[in-house]
C-alpha positions as CSV (number, residue, x, y, z in Angstrom):
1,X,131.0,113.6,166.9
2,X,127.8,111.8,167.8
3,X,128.9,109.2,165.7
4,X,132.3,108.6,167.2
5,X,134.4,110.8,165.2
6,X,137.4,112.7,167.0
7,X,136.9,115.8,168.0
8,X,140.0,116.9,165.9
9,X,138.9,115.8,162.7
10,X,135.2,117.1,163.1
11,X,135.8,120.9,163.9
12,X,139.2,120.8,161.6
13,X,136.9,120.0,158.6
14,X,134.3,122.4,159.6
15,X,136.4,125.3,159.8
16,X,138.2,124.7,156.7
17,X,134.9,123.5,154.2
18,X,133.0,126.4,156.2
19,X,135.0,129.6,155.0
20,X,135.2,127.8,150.9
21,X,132.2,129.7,150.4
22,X,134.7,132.8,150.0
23,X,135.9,131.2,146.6
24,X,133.3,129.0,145.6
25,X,130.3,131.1,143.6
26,X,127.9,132.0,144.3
27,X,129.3,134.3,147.6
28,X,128.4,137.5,148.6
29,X,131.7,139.0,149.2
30,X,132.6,138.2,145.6
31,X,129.3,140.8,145.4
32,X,130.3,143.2,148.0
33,X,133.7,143.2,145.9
34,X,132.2,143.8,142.7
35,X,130.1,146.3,143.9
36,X,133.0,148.2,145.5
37,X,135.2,147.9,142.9
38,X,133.5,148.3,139.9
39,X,134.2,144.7,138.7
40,X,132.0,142.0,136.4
41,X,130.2,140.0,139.3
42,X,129.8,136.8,136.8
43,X,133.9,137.3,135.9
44,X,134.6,136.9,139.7
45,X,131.8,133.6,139.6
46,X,134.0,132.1,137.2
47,X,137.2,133.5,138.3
48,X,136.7,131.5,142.2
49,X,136.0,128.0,140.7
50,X,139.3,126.7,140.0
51,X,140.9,128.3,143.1
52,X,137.6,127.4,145.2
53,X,138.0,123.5,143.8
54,X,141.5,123.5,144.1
55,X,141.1,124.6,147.9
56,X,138.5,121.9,148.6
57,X,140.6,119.5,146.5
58,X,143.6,120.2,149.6
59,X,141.3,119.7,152.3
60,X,139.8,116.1,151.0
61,X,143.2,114.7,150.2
62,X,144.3,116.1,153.3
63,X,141.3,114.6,155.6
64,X,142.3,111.1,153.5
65,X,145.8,110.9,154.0
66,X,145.4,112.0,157.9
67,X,142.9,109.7,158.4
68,X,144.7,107.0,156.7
69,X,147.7,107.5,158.9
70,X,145.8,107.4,162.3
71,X,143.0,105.5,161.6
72,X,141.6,105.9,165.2
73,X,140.2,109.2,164.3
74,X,137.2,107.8,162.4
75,X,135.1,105.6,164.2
76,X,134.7,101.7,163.2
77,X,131.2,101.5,162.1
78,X,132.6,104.4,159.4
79,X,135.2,102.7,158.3
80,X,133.4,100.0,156.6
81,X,131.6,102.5,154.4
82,X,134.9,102.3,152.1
83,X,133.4,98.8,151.3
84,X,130.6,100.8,149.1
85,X,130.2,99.7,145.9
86,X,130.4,102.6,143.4
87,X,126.8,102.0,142.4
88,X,126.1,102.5,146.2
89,X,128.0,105.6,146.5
90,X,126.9,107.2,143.6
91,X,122.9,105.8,144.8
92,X,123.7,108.1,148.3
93,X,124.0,110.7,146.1
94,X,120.6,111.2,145.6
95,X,120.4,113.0,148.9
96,X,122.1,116.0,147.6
97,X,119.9,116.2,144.7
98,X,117.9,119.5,146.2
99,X,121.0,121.2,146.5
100,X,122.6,120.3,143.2
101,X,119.3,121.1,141.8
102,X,119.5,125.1,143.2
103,X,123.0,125.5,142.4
104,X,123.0,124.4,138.7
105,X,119.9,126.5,138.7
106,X,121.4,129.9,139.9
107,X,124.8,129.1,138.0
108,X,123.6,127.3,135.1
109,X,121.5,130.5,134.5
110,X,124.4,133.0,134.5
111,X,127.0,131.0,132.8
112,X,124.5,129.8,130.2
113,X,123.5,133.8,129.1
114,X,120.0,133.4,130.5
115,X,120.3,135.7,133.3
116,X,122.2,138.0,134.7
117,X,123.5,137.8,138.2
118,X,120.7,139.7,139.7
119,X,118.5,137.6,137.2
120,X,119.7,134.6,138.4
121,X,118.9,135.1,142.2
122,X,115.0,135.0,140.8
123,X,116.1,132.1,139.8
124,X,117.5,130.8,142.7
125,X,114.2,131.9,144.6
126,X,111.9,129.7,142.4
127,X,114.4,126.9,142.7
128,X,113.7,127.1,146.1
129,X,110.0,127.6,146.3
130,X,110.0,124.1,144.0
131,X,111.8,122.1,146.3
132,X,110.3,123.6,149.7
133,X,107.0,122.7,148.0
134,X,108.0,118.9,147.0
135,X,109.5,118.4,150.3
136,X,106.5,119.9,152.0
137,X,108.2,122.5,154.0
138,X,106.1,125.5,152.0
139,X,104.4,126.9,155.0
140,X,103.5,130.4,155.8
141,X,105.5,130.2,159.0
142,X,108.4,129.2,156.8
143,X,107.4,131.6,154.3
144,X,107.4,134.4,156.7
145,X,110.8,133.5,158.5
146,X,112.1,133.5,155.1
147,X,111.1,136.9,154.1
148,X,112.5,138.1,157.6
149,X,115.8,136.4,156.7
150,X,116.1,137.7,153.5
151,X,115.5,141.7,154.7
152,X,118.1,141.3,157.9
153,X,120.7,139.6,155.2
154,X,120.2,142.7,152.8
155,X,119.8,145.2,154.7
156,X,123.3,144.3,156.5
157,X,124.8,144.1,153.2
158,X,123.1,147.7,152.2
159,X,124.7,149.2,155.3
160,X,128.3,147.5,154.1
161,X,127.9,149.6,151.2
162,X,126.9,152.6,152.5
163,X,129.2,152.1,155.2
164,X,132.2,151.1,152.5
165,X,131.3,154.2,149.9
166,X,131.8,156.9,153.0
167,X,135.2,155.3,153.9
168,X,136.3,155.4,149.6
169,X,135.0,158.6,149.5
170,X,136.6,160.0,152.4
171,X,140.2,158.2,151.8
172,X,139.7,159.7,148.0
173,X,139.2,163.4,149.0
174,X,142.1,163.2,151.8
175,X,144.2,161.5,149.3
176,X,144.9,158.6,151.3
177,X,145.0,155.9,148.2
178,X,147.2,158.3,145.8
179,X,149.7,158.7,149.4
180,X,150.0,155.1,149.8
181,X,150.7,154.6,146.2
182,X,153.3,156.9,145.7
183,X,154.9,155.5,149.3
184,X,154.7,151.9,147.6
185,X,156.0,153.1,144.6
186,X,159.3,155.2,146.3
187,X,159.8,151.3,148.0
188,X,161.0,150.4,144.7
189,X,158.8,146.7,145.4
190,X,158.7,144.7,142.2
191,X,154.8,143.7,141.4
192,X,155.7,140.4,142.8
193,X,157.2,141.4,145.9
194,X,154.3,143.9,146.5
195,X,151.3,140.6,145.9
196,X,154.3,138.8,148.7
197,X,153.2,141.9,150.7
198,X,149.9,142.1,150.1
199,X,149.9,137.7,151.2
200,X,151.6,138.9,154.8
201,X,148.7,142.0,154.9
202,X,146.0,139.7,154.2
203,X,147.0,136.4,156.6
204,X,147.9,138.9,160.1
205,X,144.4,140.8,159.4
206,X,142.1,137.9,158.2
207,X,143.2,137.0,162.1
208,X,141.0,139.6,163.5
209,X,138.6,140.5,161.2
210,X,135.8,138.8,158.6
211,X,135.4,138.9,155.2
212,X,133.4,141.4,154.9
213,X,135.2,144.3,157.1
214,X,138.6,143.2,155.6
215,X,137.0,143.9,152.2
216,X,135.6,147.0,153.0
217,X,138.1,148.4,155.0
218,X,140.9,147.4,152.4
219,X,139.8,148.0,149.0
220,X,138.8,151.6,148.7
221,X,143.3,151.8,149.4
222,X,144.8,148.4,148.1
223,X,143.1,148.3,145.1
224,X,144.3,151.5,142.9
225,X,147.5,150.4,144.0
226,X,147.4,147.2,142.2
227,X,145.5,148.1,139.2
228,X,148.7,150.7,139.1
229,X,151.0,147.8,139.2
230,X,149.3,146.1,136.5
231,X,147.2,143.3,137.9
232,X,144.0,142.5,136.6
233,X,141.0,143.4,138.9
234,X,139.3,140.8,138.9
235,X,141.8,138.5,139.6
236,X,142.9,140.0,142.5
237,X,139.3,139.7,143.4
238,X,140.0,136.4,144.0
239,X,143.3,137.4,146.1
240,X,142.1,138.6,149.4
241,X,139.6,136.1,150.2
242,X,142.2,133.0,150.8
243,X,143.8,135.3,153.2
244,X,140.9,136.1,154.6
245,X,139.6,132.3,154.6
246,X,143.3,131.1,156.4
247,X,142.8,133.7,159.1
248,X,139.4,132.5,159.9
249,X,140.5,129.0,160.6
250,X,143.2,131.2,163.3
251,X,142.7,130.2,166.7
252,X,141.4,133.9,167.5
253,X,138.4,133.6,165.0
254,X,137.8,129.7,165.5
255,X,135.0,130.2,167.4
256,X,133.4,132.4,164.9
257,X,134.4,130.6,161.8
258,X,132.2,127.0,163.7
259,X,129.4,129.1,164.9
């Protein structure tokens, strides 16, 4: 906004491109889901890039076409950037280079049979340590808040777990997942009308609650009932997350989904 664009546009495009790191590898809740439900973590990596590209696809037509049609959203001095020669654009480029650089490095490693997905997050590390030091940002202070960041960000993930494989074992010994399947099932809902279902579910709670909790909270009971209708798990690994992504961007978790 510091550069003139409306407020609109700015935090519209920030809450949708923020929550496409639910589809697009590498995420953790695609982890946390493969984890949970016993699924191939590289099969949901490769399962979210067409969806995830697709998504961002939406949002950068949309932006264009919006932005076309009331031009006063994007500030003058930006608007002659569409001037560019393609040699320029694709010269500006060169800014994203680090970035491009780590992500071929942690994807290029899985999906190329080098390494495995925990493999590849080595990788990702010394990807990182290679650029920090050719940038000049290797610093022990930078080394140390690092470290710190990386045990807060997995030690919140270990208590998800822990957290998620009490409530799965608890809803399996009280019987809660075979109840609710055998409910669904005496509904008579075809296995399209129950995904229709599942769409409504998804949207009202990824209103009130993040990824991560609607995962956890959800999976241990909606996902023996769809394996028993005959979807493929990992496909419907990518199901919950749009839902969860188009709550974020609800008015309730706007906030949140910025910060």
């Amino acid at each position: 906004m510091k550069r003139g664009y409306s407020k609109d546009i700015a935090i519209g495009s920030l809450a949708g491109a923020g929550t496409l790191g639910f589809l697009i590898p590498p995420s953790n809740i695609m982890i946390i889901y493969g984890v949970l439900g016993d699924v191939s973590i590289l099969k949901l990596f490769t399962a979210g890039f067409i969806p995830g590209f697709l998504l961002a696809g939406c949002f950068m037509a949309w932006v264009m076409i919006h932005t076309t049609l009331r031009p006063g959203l994007v500030p003058e001095t930006e608007r002659d950037l569409r001037n560019l020669s393609m040699l320029d654009r694709i010269k500006a480029l060169k800014e994203l280079a680090p970035a491009i650089f780590l992500i071929g490095a942690v994807l290029g490693s899985m999906y190329g049979g080098i390494a495995t997905p925990s493999e590849s997050a080595a990788v990702g590390v010394l990807g990182a340590f290679i650029v920090a030091a050719l940038q000049g940002g290797l610093t022990l202070k930078a080394l140390r808040d690092i470290a710190m960041g990386a045990v807060l960000t997995c030690s919140m993930i270990a208590m998800i777990l822990l957290g998620a494989s009490i409530l799965g074992s608890s809803a399996a010994f009280l019987g809660i997942p075979r109840a609710i399947a055998d409910f669904v099932a005496g509904m008579g809902l075809s296995p399209f009308m129950l995904i229709v279902a599942l769409i409504v579910f998804y949207l009202i709670l990824g209103c009130f609650l993040d990824g991560f909790s609607m995962i956890v909270l959800t999976l241990p009971i909606v996902l023996p009932i769809v394996k028993q209708a005959g979807f493929d798990p990992v496909w419907f690994g990518n199901f919950p997350r749009p839902g969860g992504r188009n709550g974020a961007d609800h008015p309730r978790r706007l906030g949140s989904t910025c910060s």
